[in-house]
N, C-alpha and C positions, 0 to 999 in steps of 0.2 A: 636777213636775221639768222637763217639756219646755218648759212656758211659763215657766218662771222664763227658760230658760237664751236661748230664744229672745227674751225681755223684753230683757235683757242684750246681745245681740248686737244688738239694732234699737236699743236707746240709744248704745250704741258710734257704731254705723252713722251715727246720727242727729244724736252729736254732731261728725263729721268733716265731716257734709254744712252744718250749721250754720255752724259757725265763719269758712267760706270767705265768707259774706255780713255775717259781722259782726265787729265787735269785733277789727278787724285794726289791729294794734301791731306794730311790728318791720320787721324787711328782709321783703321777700318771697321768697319762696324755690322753684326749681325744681328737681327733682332728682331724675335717672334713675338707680339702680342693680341692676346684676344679678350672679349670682354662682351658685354652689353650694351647698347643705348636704347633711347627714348627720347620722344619730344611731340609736337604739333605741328599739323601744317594747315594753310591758308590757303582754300582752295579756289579755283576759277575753271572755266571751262571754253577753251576758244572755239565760238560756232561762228560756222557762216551759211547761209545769215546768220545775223546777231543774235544773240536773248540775254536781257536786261538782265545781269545777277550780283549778289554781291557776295563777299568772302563767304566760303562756307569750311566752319574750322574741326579738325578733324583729327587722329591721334596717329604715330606712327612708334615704333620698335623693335628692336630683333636683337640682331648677334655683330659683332663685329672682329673682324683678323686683319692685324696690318705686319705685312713685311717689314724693315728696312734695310737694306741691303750696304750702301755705301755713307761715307759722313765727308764731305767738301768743306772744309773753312770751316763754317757753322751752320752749315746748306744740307740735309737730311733730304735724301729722295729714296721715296718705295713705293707700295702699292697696298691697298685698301681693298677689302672685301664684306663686302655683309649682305645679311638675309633677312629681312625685315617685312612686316605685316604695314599696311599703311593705307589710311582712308582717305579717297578724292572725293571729288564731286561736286556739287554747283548749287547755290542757294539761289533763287529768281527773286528779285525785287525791281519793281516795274514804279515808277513815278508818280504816276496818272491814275494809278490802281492799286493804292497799299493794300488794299485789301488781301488780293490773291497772292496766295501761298504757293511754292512750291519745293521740294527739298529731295535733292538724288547722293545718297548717301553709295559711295564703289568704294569695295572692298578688293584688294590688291594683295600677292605677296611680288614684293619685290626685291633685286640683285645689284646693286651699283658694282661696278669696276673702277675702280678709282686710281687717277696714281696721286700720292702723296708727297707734298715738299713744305718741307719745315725749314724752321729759322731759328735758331735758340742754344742754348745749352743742354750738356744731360741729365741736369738735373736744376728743376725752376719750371720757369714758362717759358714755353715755344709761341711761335705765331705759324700759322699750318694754311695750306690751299689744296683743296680735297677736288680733282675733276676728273669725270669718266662718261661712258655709256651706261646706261641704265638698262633693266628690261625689268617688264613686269607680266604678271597671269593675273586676272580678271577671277576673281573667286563668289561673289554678291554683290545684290545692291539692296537698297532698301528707297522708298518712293514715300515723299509724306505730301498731300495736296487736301487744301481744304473744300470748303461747300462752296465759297463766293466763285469759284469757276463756274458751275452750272448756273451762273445767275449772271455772267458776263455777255451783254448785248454781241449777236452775231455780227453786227457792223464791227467793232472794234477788234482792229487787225493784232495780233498779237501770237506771233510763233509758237503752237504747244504742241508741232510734231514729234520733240522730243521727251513729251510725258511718258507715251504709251510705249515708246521705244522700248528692246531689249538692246544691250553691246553684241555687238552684230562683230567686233573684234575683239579678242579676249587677249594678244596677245597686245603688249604695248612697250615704246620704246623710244628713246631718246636719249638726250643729254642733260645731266646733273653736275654743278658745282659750287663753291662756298669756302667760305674762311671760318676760320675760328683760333681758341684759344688751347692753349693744352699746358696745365701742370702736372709736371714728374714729380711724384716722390715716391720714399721708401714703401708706401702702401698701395702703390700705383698708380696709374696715369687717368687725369682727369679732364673732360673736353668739354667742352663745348662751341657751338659750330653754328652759323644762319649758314644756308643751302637755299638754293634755286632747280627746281627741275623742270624740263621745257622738254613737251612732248614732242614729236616729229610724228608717231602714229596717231591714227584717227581711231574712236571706240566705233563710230559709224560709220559705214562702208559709205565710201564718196565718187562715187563712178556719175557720168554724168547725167545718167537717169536716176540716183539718191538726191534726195532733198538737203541733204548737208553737205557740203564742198569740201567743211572742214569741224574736227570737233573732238578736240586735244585738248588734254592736260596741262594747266600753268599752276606750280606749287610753291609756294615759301614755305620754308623747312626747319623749325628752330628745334634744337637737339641736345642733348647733353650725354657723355657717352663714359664710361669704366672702361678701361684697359688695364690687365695685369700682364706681366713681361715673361712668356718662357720659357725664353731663349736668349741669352745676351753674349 
């Protein structure tokens, strides 16, 4: 699964870095834009062992700057930059025991790298595929557990090593990608975008004497984003 996804971001990469020495048709094209977004993301948390969770939904925003550098046919390649504030974390819901609550709220700033390939006119709607490496810094969390745990029979086996946990790794990192939509007009450019992000770090250190093997980040990312142009 990780080299699929990393196969996929160094061809992206690869074909952006290409195109700029070959097979150029068209206007050339220069073009600085920066803006803001916003959106939510639908959080999961991959452990291993397991624990029972379900989406646990969260808010993300910052800044964003896109290049683009050359214009192909109607083929638009450049690169994406932003700085953004974004909530992870893991909601527990157990089957057998609706009762217990559990809620880990991670506070992140994060960096996508992105490179950018659009499809469209220059003015309308494009159709856009946004992929890169991520990185992020671990800044809080917040812990929400209720009383039905102190009342849960010591026979019933149920993973809660990572209640009292602190992030034993602050720094984090992986691969993010997503499609979306984007209108151009005279008042500026308008997006919106689903994203996927897929951690490759662990928050918990995983050496073979840690009880967690593994315990990564899986995000869906719905976003809506402002761009004004400039530089053209």
């Amino acid at each position: 699964m990780k080299i699929k996804i990393i196969i996929g971001v160094v061809l992206l990469l690869t074909v952006c870095g290409i195109l700029p020495g070959h097979a150029q048709i068209g206007e050339l094209r220069n073009n600085f834009a920066v803006g803001f977004n916003g959106g939510v993301n639908m959080n999961s948390v991959s452990f291993s062992p397991a624990v029972r969770q379900k989406n646990l939904m969260g808010v993300n925003g910052g800044l964003t700057a896109r290049y683009i550098s050359e214009k192909y046919f109607s083929m638009i390649c450049g690169v994406q930059l932003e700085l953004n504030y974004s909530q992870h974390g893991w909601d527990e819901f157990n089957e057998d025991y609706p009762d217990l609550q559990y809620t880990r709220k991670m506070n992140y700033v994060e960096i996508p790298f992105l490179a950018h390939l659009a499809f469209g006119k220059e003015r309308g709607v494009r159709f856009f595929i946004n992929m890169g490496p991520q990185v992020g810094f671990f800044i809080s969390d917040t812990r929400t557990k209720n009383d039905a745990w102190d009342n849960l029979p010591s026979i019933v086996a149920i993973t809660t090593e990572q209640h009292d946990k602190d992030v034993e790794n602050k720094f984090d990192y992986g691969i993010t990608g997503g499609l979306g939509l984007e209108l151009r007009t005279k008042a500026g450019n308008f997006l919106i975008e689903g994203r996927y992000y897929y951690a490759l770090s662990d928050f918990y250190k995983s050496t073979k004497k840690d009880y967690f093997s593994r315990s990564a980040h899986g995000v869906i990312v719905a976003k809506i984003s402002y761009l004004f142009d400039l530089k053209k």
